[in-house]
N, C-alpha and C positions, 0 to 999 in steps of 0.2 A: 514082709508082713507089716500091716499097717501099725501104730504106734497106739496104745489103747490110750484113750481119755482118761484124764483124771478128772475123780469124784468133783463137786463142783460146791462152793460154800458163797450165797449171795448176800454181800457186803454193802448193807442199805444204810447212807450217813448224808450227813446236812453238814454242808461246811461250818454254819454258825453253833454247832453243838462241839463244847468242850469235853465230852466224852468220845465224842466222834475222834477227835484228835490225835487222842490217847490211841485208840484202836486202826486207824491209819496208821502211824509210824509202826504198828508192830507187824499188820497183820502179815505181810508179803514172807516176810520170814518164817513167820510160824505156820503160814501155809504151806510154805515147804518143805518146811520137817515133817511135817504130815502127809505130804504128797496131794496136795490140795489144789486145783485151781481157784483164785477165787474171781467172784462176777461183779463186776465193779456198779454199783447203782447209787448213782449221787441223788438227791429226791429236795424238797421243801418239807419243813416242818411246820412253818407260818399256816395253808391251806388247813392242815389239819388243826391245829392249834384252832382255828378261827371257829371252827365248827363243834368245839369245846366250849367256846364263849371267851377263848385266851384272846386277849389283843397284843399277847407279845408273851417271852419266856415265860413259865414257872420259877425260873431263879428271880426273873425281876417284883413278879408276884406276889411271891413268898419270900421277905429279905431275908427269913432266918435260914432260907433253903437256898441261897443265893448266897449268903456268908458261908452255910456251909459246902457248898459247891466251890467256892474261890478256895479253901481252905485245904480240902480235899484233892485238889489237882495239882497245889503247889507241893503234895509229899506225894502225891503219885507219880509228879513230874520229874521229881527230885530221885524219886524212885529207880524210874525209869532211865534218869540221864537226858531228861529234855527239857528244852527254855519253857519258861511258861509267864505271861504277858497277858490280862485280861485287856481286849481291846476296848476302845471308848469310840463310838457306841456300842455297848451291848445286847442283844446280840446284835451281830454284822449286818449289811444286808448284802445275803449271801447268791443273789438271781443269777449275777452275773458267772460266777466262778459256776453255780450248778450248770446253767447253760453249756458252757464251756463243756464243763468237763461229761454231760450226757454225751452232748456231739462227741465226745474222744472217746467216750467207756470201752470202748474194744479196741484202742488204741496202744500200741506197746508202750509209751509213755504215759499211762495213765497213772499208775501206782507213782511213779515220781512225782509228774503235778499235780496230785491230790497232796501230797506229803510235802511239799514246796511250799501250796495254799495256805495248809494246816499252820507248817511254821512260821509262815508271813505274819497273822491272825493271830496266833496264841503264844506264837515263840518272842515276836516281834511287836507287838500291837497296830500292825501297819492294817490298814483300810484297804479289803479287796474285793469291793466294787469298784475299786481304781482300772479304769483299762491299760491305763500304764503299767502299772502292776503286773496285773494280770499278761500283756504282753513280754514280759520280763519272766516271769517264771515259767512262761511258755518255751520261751527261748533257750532258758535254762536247762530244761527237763528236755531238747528236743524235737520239741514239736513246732509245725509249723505256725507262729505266731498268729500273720497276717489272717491264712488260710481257719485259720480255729476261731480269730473275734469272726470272720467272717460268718463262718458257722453257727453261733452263737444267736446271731440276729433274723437267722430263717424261718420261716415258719414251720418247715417241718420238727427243726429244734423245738419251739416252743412251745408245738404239741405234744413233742414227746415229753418234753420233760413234766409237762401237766399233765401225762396218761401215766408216768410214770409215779405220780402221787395217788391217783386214783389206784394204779396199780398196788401202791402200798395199803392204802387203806383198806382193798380189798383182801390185803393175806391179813390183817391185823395191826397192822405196826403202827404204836402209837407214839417212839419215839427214836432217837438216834444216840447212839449208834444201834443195829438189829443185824441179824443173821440170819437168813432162812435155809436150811439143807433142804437137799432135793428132795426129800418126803412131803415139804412144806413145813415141818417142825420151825418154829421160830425161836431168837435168844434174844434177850433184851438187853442191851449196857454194856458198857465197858469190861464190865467183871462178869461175863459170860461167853467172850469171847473162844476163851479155851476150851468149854465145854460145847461151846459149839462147832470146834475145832474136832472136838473128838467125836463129837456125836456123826458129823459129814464122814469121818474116816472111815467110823463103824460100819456107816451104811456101805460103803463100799466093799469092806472086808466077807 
């Protein structure tokens, strides 16, 4: 008897968002205490940002919203049991690791080198549009290093990960980290993760 699917919860994050972070390290666990797959969907938030009029973060924007964002992560960090490191520059520029990691999103190392990236970046403050880097946490996690930068600079890569923006814009999602269950319901932020957790479950049940 074939092996039924589980319910399905699409996990849409920007490496350069500090809330993105947060919901990385947790979600793989929490997914399966819920009996969750989840869909790994790395995206840009820069495109969309642009088309707002943003030339760069709302934390950088708004200093009072950017103090209280550094502020905020260092007790949810703390929280949580995780380093937290705002990198210099803020945000990252994150093309390279999204690349990377669309080419792998169905890749069984994916949840590793997402969580590898994340604490590179905010655990660390290390720069990962480095390919050295980025070759290193590959390795780390798995995967085949050479064969993934390879990936990274194809063109099919860099279509998809640019349908894969339009893709977001078209459900809604205006920012990272987001969650869409299979209805299309969407959740916004870090502190909605578990209602979106339960919402995916529900639908299932």
């Amino acid at each position: 008897m074939p092996r039924q699917a589980l319910p399905r919860l699409e996990f849409w994050y920007e490496f350069a968002s500090t809330y993105s972070y947060l919901s990385a390290m947790r979600i793989e666990t929490l997914a399966r205490d819920c009996q969750l797959e989840i869909v790994w969907r790395p995206f840009l938030l820069g495109p969309i940002f642009k088309k707002l009029g943003w030339p760069t973060s709302p934390f950088n924007l708004y200093p009072s919203k950017g103090s209280y964002m550094r502020r905020d992560l260092e007790r949810l960090c703390e929280a949580y049991g995780l380093p937290f490191t705002l990198p210099v520059p803020f945000p990252q520029q994150s093309l390279l690791a999204a690349r990377i990691a669309h080419a792998g999103r169905n890749q069984p190392w994916i949840g590793a080198f997402t969580r590898a990236v994340f604490v590179a970046e905010f655990g660390q403050g290390l720069d990962i549009s480095d390919e050295g880097l980025m070759a290193d946490l590959l390795l780390e996690t798995g995967a085949p290093a050479k064969d993934m930068l390879d990936a990274a600079q194809t063109r099919e890569t860099k279509i998809g990960l640019r349908a894969a923006v339009c893709d977001a814009e078209n459900r809604g999602i205006f920012g990272a980290p987001s969650f869409v269950v299979e209805t299309g319901d969407l959740f916004w932020g870090d502190d909605r993760l578990e209602a979106a957790l339960e919402a995916a479950a529900k639908e299932a049940s």
